[in-house]
VOGU-3710 file (C-alpha; in Angstrom, 3 decimals, decimal comma):
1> xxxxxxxxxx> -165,167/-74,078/-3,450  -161,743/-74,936/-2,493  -162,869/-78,704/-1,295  -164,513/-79,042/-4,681  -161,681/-78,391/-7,168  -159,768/-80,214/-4,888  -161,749/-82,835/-4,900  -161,649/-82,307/-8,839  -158,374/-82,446/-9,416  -157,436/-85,429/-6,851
11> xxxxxxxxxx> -160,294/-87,015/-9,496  -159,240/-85,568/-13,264  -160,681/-89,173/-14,956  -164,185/-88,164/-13,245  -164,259/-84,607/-12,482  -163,917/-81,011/-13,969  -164,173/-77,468/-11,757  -165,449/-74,979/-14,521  -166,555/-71,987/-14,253  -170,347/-70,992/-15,642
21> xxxxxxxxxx> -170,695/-67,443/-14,956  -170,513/-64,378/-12,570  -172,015/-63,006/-9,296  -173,300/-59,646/-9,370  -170,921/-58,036/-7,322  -168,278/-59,696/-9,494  -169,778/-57,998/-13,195  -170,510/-54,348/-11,082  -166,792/-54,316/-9,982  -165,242/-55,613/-13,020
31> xxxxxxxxxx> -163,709/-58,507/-11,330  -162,427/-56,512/-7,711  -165,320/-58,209/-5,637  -167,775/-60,925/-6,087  -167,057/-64,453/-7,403  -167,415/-67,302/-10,171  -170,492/-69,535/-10,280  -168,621/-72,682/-10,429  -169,923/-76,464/-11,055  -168,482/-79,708/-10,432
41> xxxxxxxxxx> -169,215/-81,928/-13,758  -168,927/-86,131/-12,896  -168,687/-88,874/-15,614  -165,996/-90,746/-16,571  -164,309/-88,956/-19,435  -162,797/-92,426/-21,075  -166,449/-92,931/-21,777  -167,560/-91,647/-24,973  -171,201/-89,510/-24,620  -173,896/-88,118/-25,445
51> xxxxxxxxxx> -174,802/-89,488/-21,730  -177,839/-88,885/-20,050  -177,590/-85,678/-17,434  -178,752/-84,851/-13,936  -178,152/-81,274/-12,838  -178,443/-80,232/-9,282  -178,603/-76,700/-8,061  -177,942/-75,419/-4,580  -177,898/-72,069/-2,422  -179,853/-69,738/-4,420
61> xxxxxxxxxx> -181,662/-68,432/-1,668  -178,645/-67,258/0,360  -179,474/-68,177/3,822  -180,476/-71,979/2,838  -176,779/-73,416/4,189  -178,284/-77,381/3,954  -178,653/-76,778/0,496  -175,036/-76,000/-0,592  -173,404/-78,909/1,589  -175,934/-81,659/0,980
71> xxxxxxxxxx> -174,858/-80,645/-3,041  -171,360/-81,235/-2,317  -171,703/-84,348/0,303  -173,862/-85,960/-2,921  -170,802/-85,107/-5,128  -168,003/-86,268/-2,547  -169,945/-89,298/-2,430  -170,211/-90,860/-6,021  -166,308/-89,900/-6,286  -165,898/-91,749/-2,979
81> xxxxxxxxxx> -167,694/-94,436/-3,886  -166,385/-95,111/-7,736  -165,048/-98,322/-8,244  -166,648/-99,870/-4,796  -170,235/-99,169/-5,136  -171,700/-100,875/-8,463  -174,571/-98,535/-8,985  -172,610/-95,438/-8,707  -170,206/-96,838/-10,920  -171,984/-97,446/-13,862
91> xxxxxxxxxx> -173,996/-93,861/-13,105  -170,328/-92,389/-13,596  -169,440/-94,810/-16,587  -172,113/-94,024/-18,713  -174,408/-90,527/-17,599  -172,851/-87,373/-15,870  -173,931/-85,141/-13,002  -173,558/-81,342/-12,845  -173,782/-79,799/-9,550  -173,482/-76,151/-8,859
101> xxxxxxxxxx> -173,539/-76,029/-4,967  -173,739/-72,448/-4,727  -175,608/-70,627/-7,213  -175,903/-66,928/-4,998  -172,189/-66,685/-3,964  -172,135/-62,946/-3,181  -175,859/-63,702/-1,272  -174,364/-66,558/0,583  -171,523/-64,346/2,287  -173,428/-62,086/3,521
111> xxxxxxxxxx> -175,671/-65,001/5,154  -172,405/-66,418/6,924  -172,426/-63,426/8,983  -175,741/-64,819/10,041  -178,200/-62,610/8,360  -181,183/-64,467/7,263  -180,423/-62,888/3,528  -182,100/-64,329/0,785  -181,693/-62,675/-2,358  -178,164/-61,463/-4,228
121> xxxxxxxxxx> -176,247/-58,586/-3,828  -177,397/-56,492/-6,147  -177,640/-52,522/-4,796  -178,923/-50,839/-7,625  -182,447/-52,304/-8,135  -184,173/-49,274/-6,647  -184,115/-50,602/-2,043  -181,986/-47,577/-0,701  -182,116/-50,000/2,326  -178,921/-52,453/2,526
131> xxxxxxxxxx> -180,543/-54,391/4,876  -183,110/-55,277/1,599  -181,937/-54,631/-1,240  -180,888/-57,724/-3,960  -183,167/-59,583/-6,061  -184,800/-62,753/-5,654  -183,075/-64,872/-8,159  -185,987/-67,700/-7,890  -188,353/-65,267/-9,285  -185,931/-63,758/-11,968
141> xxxxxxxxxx> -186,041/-66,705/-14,660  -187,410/-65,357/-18,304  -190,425/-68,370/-17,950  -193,231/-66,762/-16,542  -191,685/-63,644/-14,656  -193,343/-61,374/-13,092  -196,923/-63,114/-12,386  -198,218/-64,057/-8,856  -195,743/-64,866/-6,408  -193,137/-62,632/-7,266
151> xxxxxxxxxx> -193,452/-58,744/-5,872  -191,989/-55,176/-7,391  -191,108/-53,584/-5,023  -187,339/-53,298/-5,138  -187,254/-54,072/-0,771  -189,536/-57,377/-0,677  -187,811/-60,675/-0,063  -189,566/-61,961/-3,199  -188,343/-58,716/-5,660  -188,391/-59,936/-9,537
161> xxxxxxxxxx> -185,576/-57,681/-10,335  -186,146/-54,879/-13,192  -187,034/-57,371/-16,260  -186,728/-61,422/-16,729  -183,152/-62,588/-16,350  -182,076/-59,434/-15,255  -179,593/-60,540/-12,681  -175,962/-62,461/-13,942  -177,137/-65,560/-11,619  -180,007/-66,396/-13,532
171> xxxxxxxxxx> -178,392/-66,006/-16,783  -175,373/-68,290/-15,773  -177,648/-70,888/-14,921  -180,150/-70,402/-17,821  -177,290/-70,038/-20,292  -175,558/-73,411/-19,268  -178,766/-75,391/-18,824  -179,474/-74,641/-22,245  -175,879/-75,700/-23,450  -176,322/-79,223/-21,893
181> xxxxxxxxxx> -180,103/-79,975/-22,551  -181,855/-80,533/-25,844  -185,514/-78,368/-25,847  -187,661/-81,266/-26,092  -191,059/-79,263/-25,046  -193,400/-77,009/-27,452  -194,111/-73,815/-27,801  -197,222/-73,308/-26,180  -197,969/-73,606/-22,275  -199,549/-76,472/-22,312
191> xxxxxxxxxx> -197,526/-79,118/-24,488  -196,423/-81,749/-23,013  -192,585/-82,626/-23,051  -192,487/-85,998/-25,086  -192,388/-89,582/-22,873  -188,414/-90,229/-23,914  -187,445/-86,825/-23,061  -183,843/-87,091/-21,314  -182,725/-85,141/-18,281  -183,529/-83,995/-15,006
201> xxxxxxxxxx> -183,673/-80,676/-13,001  -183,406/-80,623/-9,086  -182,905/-77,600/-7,493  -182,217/-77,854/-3,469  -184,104/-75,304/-0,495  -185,162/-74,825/2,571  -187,108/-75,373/4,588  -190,416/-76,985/4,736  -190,061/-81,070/4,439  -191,838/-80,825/0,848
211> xxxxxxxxxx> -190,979/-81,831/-3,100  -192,804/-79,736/-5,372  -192,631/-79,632/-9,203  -194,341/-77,097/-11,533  -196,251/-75,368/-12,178  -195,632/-72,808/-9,617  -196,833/-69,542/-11,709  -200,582/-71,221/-12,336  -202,442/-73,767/-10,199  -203,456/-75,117/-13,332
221> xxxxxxxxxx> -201,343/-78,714/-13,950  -198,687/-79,081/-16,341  -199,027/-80,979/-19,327  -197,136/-84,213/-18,080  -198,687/-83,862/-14,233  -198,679/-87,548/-14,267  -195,417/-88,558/-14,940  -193,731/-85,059/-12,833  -196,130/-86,426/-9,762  -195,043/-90,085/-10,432
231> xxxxxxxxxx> -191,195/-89,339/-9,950  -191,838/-87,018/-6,993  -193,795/-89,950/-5,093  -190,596/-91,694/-5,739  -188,289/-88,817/-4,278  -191,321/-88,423/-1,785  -190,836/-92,391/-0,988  -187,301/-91,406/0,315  -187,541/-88,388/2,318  -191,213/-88,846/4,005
241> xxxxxxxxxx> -192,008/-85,297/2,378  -195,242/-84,148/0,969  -195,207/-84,194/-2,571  -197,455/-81,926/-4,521  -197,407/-79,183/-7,151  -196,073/-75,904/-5,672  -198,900/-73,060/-6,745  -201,693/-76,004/-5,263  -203,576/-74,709/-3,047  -202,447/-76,892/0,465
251> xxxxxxxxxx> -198,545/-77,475/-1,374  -197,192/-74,087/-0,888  -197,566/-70,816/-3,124  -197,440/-69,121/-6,045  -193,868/-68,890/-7,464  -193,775/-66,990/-10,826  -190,358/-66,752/-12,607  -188,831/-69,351/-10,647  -185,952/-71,979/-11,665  -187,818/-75,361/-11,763
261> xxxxxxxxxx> -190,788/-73,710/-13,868  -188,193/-72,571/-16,228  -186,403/-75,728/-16,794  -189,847/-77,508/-17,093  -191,508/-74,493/-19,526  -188,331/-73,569/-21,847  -187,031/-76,965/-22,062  -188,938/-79,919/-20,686  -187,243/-81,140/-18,214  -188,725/-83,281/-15,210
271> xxxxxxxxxx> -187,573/-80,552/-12,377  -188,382/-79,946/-9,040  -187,587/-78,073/-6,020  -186,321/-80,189/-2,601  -187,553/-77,907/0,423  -184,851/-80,156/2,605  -185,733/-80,094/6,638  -187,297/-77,459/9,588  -184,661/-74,099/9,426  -182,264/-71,854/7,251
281> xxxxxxxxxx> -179,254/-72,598/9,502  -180,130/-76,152/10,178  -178,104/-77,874/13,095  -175,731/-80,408/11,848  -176,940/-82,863/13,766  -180,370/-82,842/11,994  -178,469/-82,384/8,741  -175,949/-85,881/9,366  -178,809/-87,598/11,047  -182,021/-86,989/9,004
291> xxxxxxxxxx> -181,099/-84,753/6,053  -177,920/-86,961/4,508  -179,714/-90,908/5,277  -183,170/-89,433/3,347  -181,675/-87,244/0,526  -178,530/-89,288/-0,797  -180,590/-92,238/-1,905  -183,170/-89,791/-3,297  -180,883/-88,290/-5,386  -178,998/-91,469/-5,937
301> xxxxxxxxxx> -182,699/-92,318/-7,548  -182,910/-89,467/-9,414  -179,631/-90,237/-10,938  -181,079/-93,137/-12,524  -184,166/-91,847/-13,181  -182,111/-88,882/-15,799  -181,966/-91,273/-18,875  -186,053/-91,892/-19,142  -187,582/-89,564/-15,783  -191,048/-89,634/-17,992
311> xxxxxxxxxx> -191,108/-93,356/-17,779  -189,023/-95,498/-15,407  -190,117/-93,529/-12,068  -193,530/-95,395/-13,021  -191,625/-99,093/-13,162  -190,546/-101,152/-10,005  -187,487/-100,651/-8,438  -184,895/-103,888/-8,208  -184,102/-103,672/-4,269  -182,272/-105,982/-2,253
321> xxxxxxxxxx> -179,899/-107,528/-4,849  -177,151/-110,043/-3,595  -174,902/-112,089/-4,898  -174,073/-115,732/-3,042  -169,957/-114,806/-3,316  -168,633/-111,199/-4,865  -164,976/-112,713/-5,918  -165,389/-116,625/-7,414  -163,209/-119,047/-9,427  -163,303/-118,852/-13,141
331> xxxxxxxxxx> -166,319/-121,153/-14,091  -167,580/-121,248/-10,750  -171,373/-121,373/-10,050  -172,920/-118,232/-8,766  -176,543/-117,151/-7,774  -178,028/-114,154/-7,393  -181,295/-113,072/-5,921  -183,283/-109,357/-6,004  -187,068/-107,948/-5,272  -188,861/-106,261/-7,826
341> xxxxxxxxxx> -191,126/-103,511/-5,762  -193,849/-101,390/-7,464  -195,351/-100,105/-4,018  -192,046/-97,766/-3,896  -194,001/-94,256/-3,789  -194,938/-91,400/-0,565  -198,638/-90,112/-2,080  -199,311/-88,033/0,878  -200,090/-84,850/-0,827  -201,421/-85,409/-4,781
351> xxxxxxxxxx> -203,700/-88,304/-4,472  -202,254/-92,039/-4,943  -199,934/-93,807/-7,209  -200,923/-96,962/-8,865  -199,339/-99,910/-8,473  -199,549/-102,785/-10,739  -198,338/-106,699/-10,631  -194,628/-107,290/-11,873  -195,183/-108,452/-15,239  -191,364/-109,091/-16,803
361> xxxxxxxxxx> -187,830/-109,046/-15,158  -184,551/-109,644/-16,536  -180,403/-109,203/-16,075  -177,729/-108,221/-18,321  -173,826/-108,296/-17,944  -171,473/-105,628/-18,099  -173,423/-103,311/-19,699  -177,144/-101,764/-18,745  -179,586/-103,348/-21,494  -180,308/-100,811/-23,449
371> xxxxxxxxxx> -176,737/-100,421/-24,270  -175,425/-102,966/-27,168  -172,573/-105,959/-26,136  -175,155/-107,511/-23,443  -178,250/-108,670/-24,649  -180,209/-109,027/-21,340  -182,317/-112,513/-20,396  -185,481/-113,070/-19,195  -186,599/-114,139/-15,734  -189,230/-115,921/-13,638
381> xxxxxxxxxx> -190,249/-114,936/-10,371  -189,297/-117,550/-7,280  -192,772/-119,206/-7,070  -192,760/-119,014/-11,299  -196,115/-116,587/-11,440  -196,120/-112,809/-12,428  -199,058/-111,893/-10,138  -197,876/-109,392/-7,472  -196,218/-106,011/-7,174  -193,986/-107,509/-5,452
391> xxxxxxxxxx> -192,086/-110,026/-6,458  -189,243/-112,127/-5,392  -186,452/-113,354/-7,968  -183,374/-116,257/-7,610  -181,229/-117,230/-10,436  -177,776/-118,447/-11,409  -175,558/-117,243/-14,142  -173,322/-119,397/-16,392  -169,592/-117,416/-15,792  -167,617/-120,136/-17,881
401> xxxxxxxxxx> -166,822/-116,843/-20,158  -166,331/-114,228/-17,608  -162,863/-113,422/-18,125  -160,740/-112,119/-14,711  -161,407/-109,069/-13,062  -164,810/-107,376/-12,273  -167,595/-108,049/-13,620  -170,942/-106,216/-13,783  -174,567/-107,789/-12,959  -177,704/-105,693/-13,868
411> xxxxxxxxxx> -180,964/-106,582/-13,135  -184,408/-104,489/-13,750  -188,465/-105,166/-13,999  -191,216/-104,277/-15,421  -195,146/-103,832/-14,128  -198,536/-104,615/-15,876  -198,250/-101,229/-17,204  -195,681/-101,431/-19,801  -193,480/-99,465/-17,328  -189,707/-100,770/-16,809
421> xxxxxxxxxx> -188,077/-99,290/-13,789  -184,516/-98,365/-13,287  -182,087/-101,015/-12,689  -179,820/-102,376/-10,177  -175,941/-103,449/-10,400  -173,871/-105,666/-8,253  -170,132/-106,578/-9,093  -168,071/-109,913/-9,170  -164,925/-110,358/-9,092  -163,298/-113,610/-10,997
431> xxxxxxxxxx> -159,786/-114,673/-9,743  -157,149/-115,263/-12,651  -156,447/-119,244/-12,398  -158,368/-121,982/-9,982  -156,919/-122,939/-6,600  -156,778/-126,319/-6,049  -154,148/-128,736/-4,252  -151,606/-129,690/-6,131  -150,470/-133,246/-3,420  -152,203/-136,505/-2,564
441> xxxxxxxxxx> -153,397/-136,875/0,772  -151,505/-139,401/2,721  -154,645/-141,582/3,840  -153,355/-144,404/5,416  -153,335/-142,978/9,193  -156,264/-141,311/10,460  -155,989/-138,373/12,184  -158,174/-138,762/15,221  -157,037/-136,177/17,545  -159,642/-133,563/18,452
451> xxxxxxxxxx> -159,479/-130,375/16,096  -156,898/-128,283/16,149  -156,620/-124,153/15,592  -153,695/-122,495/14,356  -153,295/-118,690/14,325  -151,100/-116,861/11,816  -150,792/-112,949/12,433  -150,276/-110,972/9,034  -149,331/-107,551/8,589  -151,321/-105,467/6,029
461> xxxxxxxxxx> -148,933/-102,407/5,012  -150,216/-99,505/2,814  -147,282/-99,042/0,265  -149,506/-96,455/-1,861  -149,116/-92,507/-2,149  -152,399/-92,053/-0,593  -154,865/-93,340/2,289  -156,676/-96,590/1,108  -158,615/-99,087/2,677  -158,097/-102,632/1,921
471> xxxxxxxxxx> -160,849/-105,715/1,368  -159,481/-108,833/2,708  -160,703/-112,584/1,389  -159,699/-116,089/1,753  -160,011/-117,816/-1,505  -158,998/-122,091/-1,898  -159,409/-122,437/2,027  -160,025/-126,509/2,350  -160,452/-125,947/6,348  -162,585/-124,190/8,304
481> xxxxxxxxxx> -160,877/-120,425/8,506  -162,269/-117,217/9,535  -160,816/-113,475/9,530  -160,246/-111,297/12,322  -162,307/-108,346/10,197  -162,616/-108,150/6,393  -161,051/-105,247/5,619  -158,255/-103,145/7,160  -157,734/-99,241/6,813  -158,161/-96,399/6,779
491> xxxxxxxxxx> -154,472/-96,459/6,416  -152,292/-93,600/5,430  -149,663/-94,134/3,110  -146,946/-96,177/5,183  -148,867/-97,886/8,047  -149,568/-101,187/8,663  -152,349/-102,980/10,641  -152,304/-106,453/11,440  -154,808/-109,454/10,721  -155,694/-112,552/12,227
501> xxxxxxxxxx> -156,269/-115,631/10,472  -157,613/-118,214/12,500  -157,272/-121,965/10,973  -159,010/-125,099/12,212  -157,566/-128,179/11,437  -161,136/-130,839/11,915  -160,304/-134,135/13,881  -161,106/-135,625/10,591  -158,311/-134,430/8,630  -155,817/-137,167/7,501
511> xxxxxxxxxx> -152,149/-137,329/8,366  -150,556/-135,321/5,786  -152,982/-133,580/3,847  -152,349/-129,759/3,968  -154,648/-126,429/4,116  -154,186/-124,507/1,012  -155,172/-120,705/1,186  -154,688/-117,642/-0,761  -154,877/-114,626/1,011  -155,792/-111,727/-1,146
521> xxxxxxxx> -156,009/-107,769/-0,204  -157,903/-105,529/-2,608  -157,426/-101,866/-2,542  -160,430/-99,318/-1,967  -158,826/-96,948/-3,705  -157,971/-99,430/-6,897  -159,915/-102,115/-7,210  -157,979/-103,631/-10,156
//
């Protein structure tokens, strides 16, 4: 908690630490004991909304510690990486995250004594046995409580709790998910949410290596099986895990009045539950090793996936994008090249996922294409035929206009099916004026000594208030030059670090022309 509003308040443009609600032992003691259900709400606040949301819910079974710090690392992560990383960027810019790490506070202190404890704190639900007593808070939700799955007797691990929503957990959560998402889904148990409903429902455990989306209180499929199994192949596609709906028989069990079903049943939301990994206390070096490299892009995915998760899950994915130079000359010619993949999916589990031929690909700048100031163009494949699911794509953009400063490239695709994926973003960076020799070379001697290397030794000094890390780049270079690394840091506000240039002067080079460089350092921490 204390890293998080940190965090949050070292980040006010991007974050905000709020408080959603109460533990149990905080309402019985009328504040004494017990704590606040807090969440850590990203999006750039300069933005105006209404912006596409991803919520992500950790630690509501107590003893599930990977749950609550892979919530946070996710979080640290897009704030680290704002400003760098041109995906995460634009997630920030234009849809928000809400992440409450740790749902079961009062639970999850008792498990840090290291009691495998699983349910709240709650002592007055009828267990005389404190070793037992609490209620299971993922089978307390109002949407189907109290069917198979769920047990009520007051001492089981899997205890309802006296009525639906009983316990001040579940209505935090329920009470705030229904503040920030629209009801897009029916009355009845079987209508389907419609195809452009926004937003998207993750809720973290362990263990078991599996995604699972609802229904968990029937083994009956939901209304919009397709398009919840579509995005979990996707998630699945990530991770390695099964994928497969949780009451199934061969998925896991029945799970009546849990918090995915609810999402899904009172409001429509693509949701699912991430069993991450093989333990409650999982080691941390399965956690940084396995756990982090699978998971972050997965929910890096999902981020994407919030605005349309009915639809784009079932488009390719725009991998592998690169730009020939990231910081150019105003007018200068740049190229850019990305694969558009529709194999991108893990079926083990629920049968396969289609794939069809790319049928349609384009870019847009500065803005994602379905937002207005960009109007996106069309694209051809390398080898000029849409006829694979994979296909590869090379093109050059015009950047007379770009203006200087950073500039964003998005490209996405679209399959035989109709189906456009999520897109991809890289940035540029266009210097402010050209760099070009202002002398005449002196050409009447040749210079026909053999080539000569000169080395300069620079000193790259932090003078910030905090630690930054700085890109380095030659720009205007007529000679052969090359860096000693390309970026210097971590440095901490202060220090220096020096850099090598390293200048070859060819045996070709006439007597009197000159080397003309610009040597530019960018900071981490402020691109600008």
């Amino acid at each position: 908690y204390s890293s998080l509003a940190d965090l949050a308040g070292a980040n006010s443009r991007l974050a905000d630490w709020i408080d959603i609600g109460d533990s149990w032992e905080k309402m019985a003691s009328s504040g004494i004991r017990g704590y606040d259900i807090n969440t850590l709400v990203l999006t750039n606040k300069t933005i105006p909304g209404p912006k596409p949301k991803f919520y992500l819910m950790g630690a509501i079974h107590a003893r599930e510690y990977v749950t609550a710090e892979l919530a946070a690392r996710f979080a640290e992560h897009l704030l680290a990486q704002y400003g760098k990383d041109a995906d995460i960027t634009w997630l920030l810019d234009h849809y928000e995250v809400h992440v409450t790490p740790i749902t079961n506070p009062d639970g999850r202190k008792i498990a840090e004594t290291g009691i495998y404890w699983r349910k709240n704190a709650n002592s007055t639900d009828g267990c005389e046995n404190p070793d037992l007593w609490g209620t299971d808070l993922n089978r307390n939700s109002s949407f189907k409580w109290g069917l198979a799955g769920s047990s009520q007797d007051a001492c089981a691990e899997t205890y309802r709790g006296a009525f639906p929503g009983s316990e001040p957990e579940t209505q935090a959560i329920q009470d705030y998910l229904g503040g920030i998402f629209t009801d897009r889904r029916g009355p009845g148990d079987f209508d389907p949410a419609p195809a452009d409903t926004s937003g998207l429902f993750i809720t973290l455990h362990s263990y078991g290596d599996l995604i699972f989306f609802p229904w968990a209180w029937t083994e009956v499929p939901a209304p919009n099986v397709q398009e919840l199994q579509t995005l979990g192949r996707k998630f699945g596609f990530y991770s390695g895990y099964q994928v497969c709906q949780s009451a199934e028989p061969g998925c896991l069990y029945a799970a009546s009045g849990n918090s995915d079903d609810w999402a899904y049943g009172e409001l429509g939301l693509a949701a699912y539950t991430f069993e991450l990994g093989g333990a409650f206390f999982e080691s941390c070096s399965y956690f940084e090793e396995q756990i982090i490299p699978q998971q972050i892009p997965a929910l890096l995915y999902a981020f994407k996936a919030a605005r349309l998760p009915y639809q784009n899950p079932a488009g390719p994915e725009s991998i592998n994008f690169t730009t020939s130079a990231e910081r150019i000359a105003p007018g200068a010619g740049l190229t850019l090249s990305f694969t558009a993949d529709d194999t991108r999916y893990n079926s083990s589990g629920w049968g396969q996922e289609p794939s069809q031929p790319i049928s349609a690909a384009r870019y847009s700048i500065n803005a994602p294409s379905w937002l207005s100031g960009s109007p996106p163009v069309d694209l051809l494949p390398a080898d000029g035929v849409f006829d694979e699911a994979v296909e590869e794509f090379t093109f050059s953009i015009d950047t007379n206009s770009f203006g200087p400063g950073r500039h964003t490239i998005f490209v996405e695709a679209m399959d035989a099916g109709g189906n456009w994926g999520v897109p991809s973003a890289r940035f540029i960076w266009v210097s402010s004026e050209q760099f070009q020799p202002d002398f005449e070379p002196d050409t009447r001697y040749a210079h026909n000594t053999p080539s000569t290397e000169l080395v300069y030794e620079l000193e790259i000094k932090n003078a910030g208030t905090q630690d930054d890390t700085f890109d380095i780049q030659v720009l205007g270079n007529a000679w052969p030059t090359s860096l000693s690394g390309t970026t210097v840091g971590p440095l901490i506000p202060g220090e220096s670090s020096q850099l090598t240039v390293r200048v070859t002067i060819p045996a070709s080079a006439q007597l009197g022309e000159q080397d003309l460089a610009i040597l530019i350092a960018t900071s981490q921490g402020d691109p600008g």
